[in-house]
C-alpha positions in Angstrom: -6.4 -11.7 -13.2 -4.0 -8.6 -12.7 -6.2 -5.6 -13.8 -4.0 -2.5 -12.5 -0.2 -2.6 -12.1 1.5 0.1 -10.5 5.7 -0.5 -10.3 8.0 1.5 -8.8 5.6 4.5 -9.5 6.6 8.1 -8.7 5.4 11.5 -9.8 6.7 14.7 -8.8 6.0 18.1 -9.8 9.0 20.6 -9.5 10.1 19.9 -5.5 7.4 18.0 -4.8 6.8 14.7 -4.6 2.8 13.6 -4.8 4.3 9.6 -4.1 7.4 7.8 -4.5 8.2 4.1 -5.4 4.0 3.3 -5.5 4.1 -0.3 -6.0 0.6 -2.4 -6.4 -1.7 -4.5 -7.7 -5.7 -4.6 -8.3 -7.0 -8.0 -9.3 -10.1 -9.2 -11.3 -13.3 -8.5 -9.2 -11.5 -6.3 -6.5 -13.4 -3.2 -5.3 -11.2 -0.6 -4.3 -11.8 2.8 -2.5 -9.0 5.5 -3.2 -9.1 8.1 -0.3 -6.8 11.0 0.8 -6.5 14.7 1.1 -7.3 17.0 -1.7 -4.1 17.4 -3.7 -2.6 14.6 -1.8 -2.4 13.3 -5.5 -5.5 10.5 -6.1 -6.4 11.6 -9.3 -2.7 11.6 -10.7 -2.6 8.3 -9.8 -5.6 7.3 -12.2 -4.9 9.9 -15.0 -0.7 8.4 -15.1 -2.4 4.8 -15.4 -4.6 5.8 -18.3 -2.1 7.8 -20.1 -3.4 11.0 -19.1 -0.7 12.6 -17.2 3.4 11.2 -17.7 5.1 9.8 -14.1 8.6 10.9 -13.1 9.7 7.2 -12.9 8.3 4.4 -13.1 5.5 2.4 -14.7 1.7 1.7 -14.6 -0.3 -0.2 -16.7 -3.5 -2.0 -17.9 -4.0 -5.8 -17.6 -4.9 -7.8 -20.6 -8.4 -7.6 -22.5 -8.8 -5.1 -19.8 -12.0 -2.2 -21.0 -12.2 1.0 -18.8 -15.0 2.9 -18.0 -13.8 6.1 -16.9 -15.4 8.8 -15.2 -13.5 11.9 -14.2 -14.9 14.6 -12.3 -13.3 17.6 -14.5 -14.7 16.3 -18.1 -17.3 15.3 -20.0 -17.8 13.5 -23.6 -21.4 14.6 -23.1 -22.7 15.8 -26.7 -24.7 19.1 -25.7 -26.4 19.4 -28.4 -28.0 16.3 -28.1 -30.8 15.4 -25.9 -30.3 13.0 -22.8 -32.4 9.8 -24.8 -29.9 10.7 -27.7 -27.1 10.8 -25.8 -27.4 7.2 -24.3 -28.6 6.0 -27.9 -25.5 7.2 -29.6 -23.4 4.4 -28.0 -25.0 1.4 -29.2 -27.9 -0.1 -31.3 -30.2 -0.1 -28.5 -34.4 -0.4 -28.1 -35.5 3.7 -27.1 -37.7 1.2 -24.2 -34.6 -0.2 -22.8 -32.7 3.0 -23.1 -35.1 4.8 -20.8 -35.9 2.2 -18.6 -32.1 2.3 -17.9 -32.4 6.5 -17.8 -35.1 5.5 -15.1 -32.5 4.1 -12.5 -30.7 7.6 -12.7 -34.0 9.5 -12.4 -34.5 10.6 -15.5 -38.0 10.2 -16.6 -40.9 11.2 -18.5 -40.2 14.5 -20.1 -36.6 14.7 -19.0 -35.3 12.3 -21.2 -35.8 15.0 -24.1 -34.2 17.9 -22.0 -30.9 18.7 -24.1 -27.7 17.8 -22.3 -26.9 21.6 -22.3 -29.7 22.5 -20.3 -28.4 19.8 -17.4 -27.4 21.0 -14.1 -23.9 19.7 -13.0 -25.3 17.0 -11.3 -27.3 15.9 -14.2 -24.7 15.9 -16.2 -22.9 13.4 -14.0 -25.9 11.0 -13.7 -26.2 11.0 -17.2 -22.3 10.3 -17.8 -22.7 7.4 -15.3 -25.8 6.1 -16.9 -23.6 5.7 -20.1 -20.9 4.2 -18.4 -22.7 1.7 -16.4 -24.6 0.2 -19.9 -21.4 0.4 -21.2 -20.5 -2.5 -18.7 -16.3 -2.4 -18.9 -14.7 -5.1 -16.9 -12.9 -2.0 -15.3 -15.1 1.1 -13.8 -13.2 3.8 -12.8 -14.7 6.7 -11.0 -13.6 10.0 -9.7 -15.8 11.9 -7.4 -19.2 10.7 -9.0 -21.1 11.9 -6.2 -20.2 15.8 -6.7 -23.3 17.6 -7.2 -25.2 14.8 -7.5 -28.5 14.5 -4.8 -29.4 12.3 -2.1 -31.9 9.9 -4.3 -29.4 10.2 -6.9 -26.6 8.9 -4.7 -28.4 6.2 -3.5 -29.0 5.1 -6.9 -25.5 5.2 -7.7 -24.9 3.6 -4.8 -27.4 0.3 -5.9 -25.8 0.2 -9.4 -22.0 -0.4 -8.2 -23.6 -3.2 -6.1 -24.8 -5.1 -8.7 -21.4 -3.9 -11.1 -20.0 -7.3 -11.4 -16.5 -6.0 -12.6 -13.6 -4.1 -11.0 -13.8 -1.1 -9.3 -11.9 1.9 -8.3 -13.8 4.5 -6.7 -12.2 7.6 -5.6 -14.2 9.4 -3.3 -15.3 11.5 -0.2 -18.3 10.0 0.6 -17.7 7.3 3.6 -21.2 5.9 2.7 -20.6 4.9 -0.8 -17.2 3.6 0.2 -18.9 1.4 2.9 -21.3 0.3 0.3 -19.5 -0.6 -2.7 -15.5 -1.0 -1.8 -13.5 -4.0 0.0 -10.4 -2.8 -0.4 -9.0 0.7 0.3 -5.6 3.4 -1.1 -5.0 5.7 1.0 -3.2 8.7 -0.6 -1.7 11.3 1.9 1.6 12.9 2.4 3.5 11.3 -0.6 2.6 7.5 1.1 0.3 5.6 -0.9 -1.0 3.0 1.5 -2.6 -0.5 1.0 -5.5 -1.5 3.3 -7.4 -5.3 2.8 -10.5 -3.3 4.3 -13.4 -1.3 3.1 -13.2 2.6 4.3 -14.6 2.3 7.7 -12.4 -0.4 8.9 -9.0 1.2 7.6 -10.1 4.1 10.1 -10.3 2.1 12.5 -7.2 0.7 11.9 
C-alpha cells in the first residue's frame, strides 16, 4: 500500500536549501499533482527518490514490488536510429496491429509510424516516450512536464490515457487542466516548504 516514502528529506545545494525535513507518503492508487515555481526544486524531489540525484539528509524510497515508469522532461532512451513502429516493438513481443493501434492514441498514424525517431520534433519525441511508457503499464507513472512541446490534440490524448491509468500517479506539471483531469491529490513545492494538499490543483488554490 505505501508506494513513495519520503522521511526527514532535505536537499541543499551550497547555502541553499531546495526543502528541509520533507516528510510523506503516496499510497497505492493515489494521483498526485506536484506543483511549484521553477527551481523551487520539484524535479529534485523525483530524481533523489529514484536514485538520480543524493539528498543532504534524509531518506526516500520505493515501496515493495513497486515498477516505475519514468518520464523526465531532460532525457530520452528513444533509439534514433530506429523508427517510431520499431521503437515501441523493441520493448516487448508484441502484434505490429496492436503496436500501431496503440501509436494511434498518440497520433501517430499511417506513414508516421516509419518516420525514424531522429527525424521527431520535440514534441514527438515526447508522445512517443509516453506511448512506451503507458503499454509499459508500471504500477507507478511518474511524469515530468509531459506536456512540453507537445500540441493541443496531443494533450488531450495524454490527458484521456492517465484517466484510464489504473495505477499511481505523480504528475509534475504546469498545466492546471491536466492537473484537474488526472490528479486528487496535490505537492506544492515553493520556497524550501513542500506542502501536502487532499485536493486536486484547482481546489488547493482555492484554499
Amino acid at each position: 500500500n505505501e508506494v513513495v516514502i519520503w522521511d526527514n528529506l532535505t536537499k541543499r545545494y551550497g547555502t541553499r536549501t531546495l526543502f528541509e525535513g520533507v516528510r510523506g507518503m503516496v499510497r497505492r492508487g493515489e494521483r498526485v499533482g506536484i506543483v511549484g515555481p521553477n527551481g523551487a526544486g520539484k524535479s529534485t524531489l523525483i530524481k533523489i527518490l529514484l536514485g538520480r540525484e543524493t539528498p543532504t539528509a534524509g531518506m526516500a524510497r520505493l515501496g515493495a514490488n513497486v515498477t516505475v515508469g519514468y518520464f523526465a522532461q531532460d532525457t530520452s532512451d528513444l533509439d534514433l536510429e530506429a523508427t517510431v513502429l520499431e521503437n515501441l516493438l523493441m520493448l516487448e513481443d508484441m502484434q505490429v496491429v496492436q503496436a500501431r493501434n496503440h501509436l494511434g492514441r498518440f497520433l501517430f498514424t499511417g506513414e508516421d509510424v516509419f518516420r525514424e525517431a531522429k527525424l521527431l520534433s520535440g514534441g514527438e519525441k515526447n508522445k512517443l516516450v509516453l506511448a512506451q511508457l503507458t503499454w509499459m503499464r508500471p504500477n507507478l507513472l511518474i511524469l515530468d512536464e509531459p506536456t512540453n512541446h507537445l500540441d493541443l490534440s496531443s494533450r488531450e490524448a495524454l490527458g484521456e490515457m492517465l484517466k484510464n491509468y489504473d495505477g499511481t500517479l505523480i504528475l509534475i506539471s504546469h498545466d492546471r487542466h491536466l492537473l484537474d483531469q488526472v490528479t486528487t491529490h496535490t505537492i506544492e513545492v515553493a520556497n524550501g516548504v513542500v506542502t501536502w494538499f487532499e485536493a486536486n490543483y484547482s481546489a488547493f488554490r482555492e484554499a
